[in-house]
N, C-alpha and C positions, 0 to 999 in steps of 0.2 A: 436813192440818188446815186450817181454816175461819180465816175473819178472825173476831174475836170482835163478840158480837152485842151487845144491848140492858143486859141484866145487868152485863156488862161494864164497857161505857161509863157505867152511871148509877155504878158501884161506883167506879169510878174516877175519877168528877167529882166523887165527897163525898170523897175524904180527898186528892186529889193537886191543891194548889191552881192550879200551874203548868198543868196541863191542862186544870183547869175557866176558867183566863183563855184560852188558846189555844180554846177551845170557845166562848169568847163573844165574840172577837175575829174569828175565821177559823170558823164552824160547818160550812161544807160541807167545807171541806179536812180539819178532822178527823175527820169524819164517814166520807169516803170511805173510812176506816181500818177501818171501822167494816160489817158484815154486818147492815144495818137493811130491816125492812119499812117500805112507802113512809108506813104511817101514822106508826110510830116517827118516820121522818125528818122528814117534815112537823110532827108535835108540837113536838118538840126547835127545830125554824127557827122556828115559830108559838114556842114560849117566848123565842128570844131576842129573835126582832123585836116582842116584845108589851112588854119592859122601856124600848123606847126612850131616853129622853137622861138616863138615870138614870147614875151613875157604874160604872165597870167591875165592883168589887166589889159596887155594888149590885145589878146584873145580874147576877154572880155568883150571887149567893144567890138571885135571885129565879126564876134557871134551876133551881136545886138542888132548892127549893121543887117549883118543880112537876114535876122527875123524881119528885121521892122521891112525891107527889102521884098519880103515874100508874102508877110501876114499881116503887117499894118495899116492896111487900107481899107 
């Protein structure tokens, strides 16, 4: 069995909050975790470094925002 992909990761940054601050603290280390196409990966790095000096929970959410934006439908 596979590392899990895209689906995965977006499901799991909206309801588990501990993982979505690890995801906006460390992106590439969690990532690696993570069975992504290089556009996937590159999106997700472009959403967190697009939040800049905004506070951690703001960046939170504003990473949220645009998973659910690109992958939630």
């Amino acid at each position: 069995m596979g590392r899990p992909g895209i689906r995965e990761l977006v499901g799991r940054a909206m309801i588990d909050r501990e993982f979505l601050a690890d995801l906006v603290r460390d992106p590439a280390l969690v990532l690696a975790e993570y069975d992504l196409e290089a556009d996937e990966r590159a999106a997700i790095m472009q959403a967190v470094a697009r939040t800049g000096t905004r506070s951690e929970s703001e960046r939170a959410r504003d990473l949220q925002v645009a998973m659910m934006k690109r992958w939630a439908t």
